[in-house]
C-alpha positions as CSV (number, residue, x, y, z in Angstrom):
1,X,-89.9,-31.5,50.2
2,X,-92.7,-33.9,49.4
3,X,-95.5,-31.6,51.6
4,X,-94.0,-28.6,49.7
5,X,-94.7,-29.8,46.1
6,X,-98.2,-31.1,47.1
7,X,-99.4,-28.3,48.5
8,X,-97.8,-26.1,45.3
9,X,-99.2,-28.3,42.9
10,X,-102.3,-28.8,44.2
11,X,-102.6,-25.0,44.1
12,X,-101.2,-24.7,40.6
13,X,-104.1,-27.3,39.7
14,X,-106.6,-24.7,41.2
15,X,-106.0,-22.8,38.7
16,X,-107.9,-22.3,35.1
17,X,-106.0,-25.1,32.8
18,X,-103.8,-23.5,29.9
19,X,-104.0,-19.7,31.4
20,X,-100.8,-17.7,31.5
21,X,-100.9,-16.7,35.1
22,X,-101.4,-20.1,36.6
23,X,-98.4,-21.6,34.6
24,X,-96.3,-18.7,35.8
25,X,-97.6,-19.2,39.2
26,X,-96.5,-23.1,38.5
27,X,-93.1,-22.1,37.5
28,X,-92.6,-20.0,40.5
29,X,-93.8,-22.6,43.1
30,X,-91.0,-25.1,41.7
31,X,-88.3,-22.4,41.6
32,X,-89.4,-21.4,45.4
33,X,-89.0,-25.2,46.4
34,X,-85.7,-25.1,45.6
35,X,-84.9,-21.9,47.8
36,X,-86.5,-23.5,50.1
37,X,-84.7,-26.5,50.3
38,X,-81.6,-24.6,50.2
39,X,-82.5,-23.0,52.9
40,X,-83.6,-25.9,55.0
41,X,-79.9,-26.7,54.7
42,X,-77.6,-24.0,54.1
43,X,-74.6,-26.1,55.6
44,X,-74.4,-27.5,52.0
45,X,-73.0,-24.1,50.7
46,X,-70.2,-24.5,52.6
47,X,-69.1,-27.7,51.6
48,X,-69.8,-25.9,48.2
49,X,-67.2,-23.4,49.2
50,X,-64.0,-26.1,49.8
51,X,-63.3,-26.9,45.6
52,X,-63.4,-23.5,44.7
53,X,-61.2,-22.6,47.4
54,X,-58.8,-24.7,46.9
55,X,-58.4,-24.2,42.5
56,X,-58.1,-20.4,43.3
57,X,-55.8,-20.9,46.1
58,X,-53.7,-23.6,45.7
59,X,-53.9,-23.7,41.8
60,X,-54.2,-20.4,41.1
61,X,-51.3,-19.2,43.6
62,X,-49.2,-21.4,42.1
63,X,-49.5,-20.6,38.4
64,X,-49.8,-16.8,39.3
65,X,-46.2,-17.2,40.9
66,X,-44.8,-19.7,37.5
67,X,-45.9,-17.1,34.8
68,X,-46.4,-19.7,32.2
69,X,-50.0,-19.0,30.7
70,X,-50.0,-15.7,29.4
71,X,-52.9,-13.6,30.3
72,X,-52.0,-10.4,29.4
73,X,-52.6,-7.6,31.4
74,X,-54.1,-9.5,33.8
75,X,-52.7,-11.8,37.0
76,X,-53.4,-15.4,36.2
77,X,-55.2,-15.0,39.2
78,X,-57.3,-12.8,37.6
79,X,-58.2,-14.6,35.0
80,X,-58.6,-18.0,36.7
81,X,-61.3,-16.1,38.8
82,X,-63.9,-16.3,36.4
83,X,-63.4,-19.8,35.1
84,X,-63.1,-20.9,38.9
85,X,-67.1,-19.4,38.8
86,X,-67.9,-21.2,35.9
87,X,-66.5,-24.4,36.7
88,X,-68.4,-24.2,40.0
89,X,-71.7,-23.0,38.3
90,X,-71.1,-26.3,36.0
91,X,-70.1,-29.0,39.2
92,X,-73.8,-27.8,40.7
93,X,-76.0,-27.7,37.5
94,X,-74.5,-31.1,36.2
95,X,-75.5,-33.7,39.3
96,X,-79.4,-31.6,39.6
97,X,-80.6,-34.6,38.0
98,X,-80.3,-36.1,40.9
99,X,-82.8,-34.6,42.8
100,X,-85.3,-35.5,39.7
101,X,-84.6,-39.6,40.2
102,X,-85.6,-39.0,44.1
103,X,-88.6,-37.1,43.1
104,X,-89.3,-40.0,40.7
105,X,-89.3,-42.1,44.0
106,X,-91.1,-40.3,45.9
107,X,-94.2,-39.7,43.8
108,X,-93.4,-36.0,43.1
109,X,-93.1,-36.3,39.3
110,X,-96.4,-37.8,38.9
111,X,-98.1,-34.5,40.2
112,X,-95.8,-32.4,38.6
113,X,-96.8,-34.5,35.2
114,X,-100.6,-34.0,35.8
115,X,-100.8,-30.9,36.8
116,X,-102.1,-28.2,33.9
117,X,-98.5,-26.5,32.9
118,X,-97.1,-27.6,30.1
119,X,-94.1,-29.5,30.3
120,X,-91.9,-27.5,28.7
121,X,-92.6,-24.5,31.5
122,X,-92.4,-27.4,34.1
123,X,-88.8,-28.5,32.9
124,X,-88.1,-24.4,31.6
125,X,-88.8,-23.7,35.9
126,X,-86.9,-26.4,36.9
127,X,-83.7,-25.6,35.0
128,X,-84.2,-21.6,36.5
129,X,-84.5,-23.2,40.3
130,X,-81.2,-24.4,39.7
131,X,-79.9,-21.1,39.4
132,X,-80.7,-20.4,43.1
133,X,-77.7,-22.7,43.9
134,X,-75.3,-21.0,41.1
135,X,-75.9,-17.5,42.1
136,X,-75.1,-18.7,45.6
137,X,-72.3,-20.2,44.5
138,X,-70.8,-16.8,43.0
139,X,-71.5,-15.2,45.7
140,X,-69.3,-17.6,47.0
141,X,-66.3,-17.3,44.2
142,X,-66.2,-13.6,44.2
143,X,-65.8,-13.4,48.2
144,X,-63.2,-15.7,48.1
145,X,-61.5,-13.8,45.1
146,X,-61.8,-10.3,46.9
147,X,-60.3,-12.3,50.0
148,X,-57.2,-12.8,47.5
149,X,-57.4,-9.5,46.6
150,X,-58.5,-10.3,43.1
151,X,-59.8,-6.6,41.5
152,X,-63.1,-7.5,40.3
153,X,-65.6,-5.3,38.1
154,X,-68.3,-4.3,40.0
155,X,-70.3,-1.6,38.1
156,X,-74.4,-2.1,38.0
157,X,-74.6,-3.5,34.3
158,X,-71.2,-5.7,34.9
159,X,-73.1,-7.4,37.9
160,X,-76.2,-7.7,36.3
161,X,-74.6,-9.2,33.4
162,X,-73.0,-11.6,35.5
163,X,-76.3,-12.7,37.2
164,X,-78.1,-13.1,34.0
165,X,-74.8,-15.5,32.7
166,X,-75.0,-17.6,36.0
167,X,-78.3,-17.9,35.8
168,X,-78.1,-19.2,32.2
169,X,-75.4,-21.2,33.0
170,X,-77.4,-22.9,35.5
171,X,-80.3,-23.5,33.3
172,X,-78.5,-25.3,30.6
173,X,-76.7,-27.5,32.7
174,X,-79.1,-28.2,35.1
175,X,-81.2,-28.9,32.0
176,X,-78.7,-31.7,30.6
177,X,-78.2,-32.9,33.6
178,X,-82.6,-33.3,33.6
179,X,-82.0,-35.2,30.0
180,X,-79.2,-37.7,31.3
181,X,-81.3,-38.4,34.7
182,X,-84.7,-39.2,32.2
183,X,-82.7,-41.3,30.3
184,X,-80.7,-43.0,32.6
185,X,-82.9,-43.2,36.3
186,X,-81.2,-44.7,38.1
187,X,-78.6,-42.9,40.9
188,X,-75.6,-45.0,40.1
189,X,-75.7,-44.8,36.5
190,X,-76.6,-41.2,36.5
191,X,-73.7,-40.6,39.0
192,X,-71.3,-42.2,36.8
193,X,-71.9,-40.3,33.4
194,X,-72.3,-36.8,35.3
195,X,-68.3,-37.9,36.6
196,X,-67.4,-38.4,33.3
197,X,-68.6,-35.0,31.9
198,X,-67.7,-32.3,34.0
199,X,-64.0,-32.5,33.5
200,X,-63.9,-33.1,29.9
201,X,-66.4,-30.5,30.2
202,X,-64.4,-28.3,32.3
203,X,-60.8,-28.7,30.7
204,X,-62.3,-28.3,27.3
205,X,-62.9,-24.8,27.7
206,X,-61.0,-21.7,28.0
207,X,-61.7,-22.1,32.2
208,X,-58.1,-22.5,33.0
209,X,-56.3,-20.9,29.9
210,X,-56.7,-19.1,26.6
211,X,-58.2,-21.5,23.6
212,X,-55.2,-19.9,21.5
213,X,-53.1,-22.7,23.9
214,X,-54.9,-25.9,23.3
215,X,-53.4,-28.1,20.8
216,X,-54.8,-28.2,17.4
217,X,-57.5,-30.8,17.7
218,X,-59.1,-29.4,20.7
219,X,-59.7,-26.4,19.8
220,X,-63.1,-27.3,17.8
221,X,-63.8,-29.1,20.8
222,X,-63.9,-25.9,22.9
223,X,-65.7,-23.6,20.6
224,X,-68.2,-26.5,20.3
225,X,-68.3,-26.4,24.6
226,X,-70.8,-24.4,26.1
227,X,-68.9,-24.1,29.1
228,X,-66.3,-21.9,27.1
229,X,-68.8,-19.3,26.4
230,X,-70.3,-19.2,29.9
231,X,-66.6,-18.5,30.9
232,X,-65.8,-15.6,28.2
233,X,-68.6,-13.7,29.4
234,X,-68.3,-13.6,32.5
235,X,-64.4,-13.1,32.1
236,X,-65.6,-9.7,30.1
237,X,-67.8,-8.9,32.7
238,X,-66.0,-9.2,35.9
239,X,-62.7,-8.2,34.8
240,X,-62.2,-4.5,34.1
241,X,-61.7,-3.5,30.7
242,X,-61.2,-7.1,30.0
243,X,-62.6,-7.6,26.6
244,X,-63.6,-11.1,25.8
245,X,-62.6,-13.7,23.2
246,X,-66.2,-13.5,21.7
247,X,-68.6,-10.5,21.5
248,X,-70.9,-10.6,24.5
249,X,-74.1,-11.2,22.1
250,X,-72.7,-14.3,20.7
251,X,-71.8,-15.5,24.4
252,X,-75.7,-14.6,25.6
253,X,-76.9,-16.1,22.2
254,X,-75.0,-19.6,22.7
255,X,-76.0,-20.0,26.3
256,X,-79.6,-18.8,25.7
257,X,-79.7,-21.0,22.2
258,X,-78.5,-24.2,23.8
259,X,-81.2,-23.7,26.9
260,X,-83.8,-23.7,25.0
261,X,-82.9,-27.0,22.8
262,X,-82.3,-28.8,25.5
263,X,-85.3,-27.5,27.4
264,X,-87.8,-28.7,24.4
265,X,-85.6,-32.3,24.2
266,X,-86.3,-32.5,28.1
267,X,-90.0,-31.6,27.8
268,X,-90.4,-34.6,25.6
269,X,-88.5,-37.0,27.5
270,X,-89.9,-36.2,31.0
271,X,-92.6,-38.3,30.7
272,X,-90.3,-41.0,30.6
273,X,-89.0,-40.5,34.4
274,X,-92.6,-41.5,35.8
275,X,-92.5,-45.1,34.2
C-alpha cells in the first residue's frame, strides 16, 4: 500500500497548489487505494459475509417463527434485512481507524499531510473510500436475503437510494472511527473503544425492532443514534411500499449533517496522528 500512496501523492503534489482539479484528483487517488487494497485481498469479504449470515439466519429465523416484534405487514425477516445491512455497514466503518494508525507507522500520513489538498478533502476522501467496503458489504446482505427468499425493492430510484444511504453510512462512521484513531493511536486502545461502541450503537437503534418498543429512557437515545436513521432509510427503500418511521429528507439530512461535523472535527485533529 505504501508504493501506492507515494506514487498518488507524489502525483497529486504535481499538481498547481489550491486548484480544484488536483484536489479532486487527490480525493480520487485515496478512494482508488482502498479499491485496491480490497482487491489485493478479496478473501476478506467473505469472512465479512459469516456475521451477517448468521443474524439473518439464525436470528432472524428464529424471531420470524416466535411472532413477538410486530412488524406489520411485513415478515420479521423482512424487516431485520435492512438493519442486518446497516449493522454491517456500521461493524466496517467503525474499526477504519485502524488502517490510519498503520499508515501513521508507516510514514503514509506525513505525505498525505504535506501534500497541497486541504485536509478537510483529505479526511472528506478518506471517509468516501470507506464506502468501497460498505457497498460490498450490501451486496453481500441483499444476496444472502434473496437466498432466504426475502422480497426486496428493487426499482432504479429504490437502489440508487440505497447506494447513496450506504455510502453515507460509510462516511460518517468511517469518519468517527478517523476521530477516535487521532485521538487515541494506538491499536489496542483504539480496538477497545471501537468494541465498546458498535453494540450500544447497534442495539440503540431501530436495527432489530421498532423504537415504539424500547423502554422509555431509550428512546431519546435512539433518535439521538445515527445508526437509527441510516436503518429507516434504507428500510423505506428496500422494502416495498414500506414507508419509514421518518421522511426520507430528514433520514438523508441527519446522515449527510453528521458527515460533515465530523469531517470538519477530523480535519482539525489529523494533524495530530503524525506526532
Amino acid at each position: 500500500m505504501s508504493q501506492y500512496a507515494s506514487s498518488e501523492i507524489s502525483r497529486g503534489r504535481s499538481a498547481p497548489p489550491g486548484r480544484l482539479s488536483a484536489w479532486i484528483g487527490q480525493a480520487g487517488a485515496i478512494i482508488g487505494l482502498e479499491a485496491r487494497k480490497l482487491a489485493h485481498d478479496p478473501s476478506e469479504l467473505l469472512f465479512r459475509a459469516v456475521q451477517p449470515a448468521l443474524w439473518l439466519v439464525i436470528f432472524g429465523g428464529v424471531f420470524s417463527e416466535l411472532h413477538v416484534i410486530p412488524t406489520g405487514s411485513y415478515s420479521y425477516l423482512q424487516f431485520l434485512t435492512p438493519g442486518i445491512l446497516a449493522q454491517s455497514v456500521l461493524f466496517i466503518a467503525i474499526f477504519y481507524g485502524i488502517a490510519s494508525i498503520r499508515e501513521r507507522e508507516l510514514g503514509i500520513i506525513t505525505k498525505f499531510l504535506v501534500s497541497p489538498t486541504p485536509r478537510v478533502i483529505l479526511v472528506g476522501a478518506r471517509g468516501l473510500s470507506a464506502s468501497i467496503r460498505g457497498l460490498s458489504q450490501a451486496l453481500i446482505v441483499v444476496l444472502l436475503a434473496l437466498g432466504l427468499g426475502v422480497a426486496l425493492n428493487f426499482s432504479p430510484l429504490a437502489l440508487l437510494g440505497m447506494v447513496v444511504a450506504v455510502v453515507l453510512g460509510s462516511a460518517l462512521f468511517s469518519t468517527l472511527s478517523m476521530i477516535i484513531a487521532s485521538i487515541v493511536k494506538t491499536q489496542e486502545r483504539f480496538l477497545g473503544i471501537g468494541q465498546m461502541l458498535t453494540m450500544p450503537l447497534f442495539f440503540a437503534s431501530s436495527a432489530i425492532y421498532p423504537i415504539s418498543l424500547m423502554p422509555a429512557w431509550l428512546r431519546p437515545v435512539a433518535y439521538a443514534n445515527p445508526l437509527t436513521y441510516l436503518v429507516d432509510a434504507l428500510r423505506t427503500l428496500m422494502l416495498p411500499g414500506e414507508i419509514g418511521q421518518f421522511p426520507l429528507y430528514v433520514d438523508f439530512g441527519v446522515l449527510i449533517g453528521v458527515t460533515v461535523l465530523l469531517t470538519l472535527i477530523e480535519a482539525r485533529l489529523y494533524p495530530r496522528m503524525d506526532q
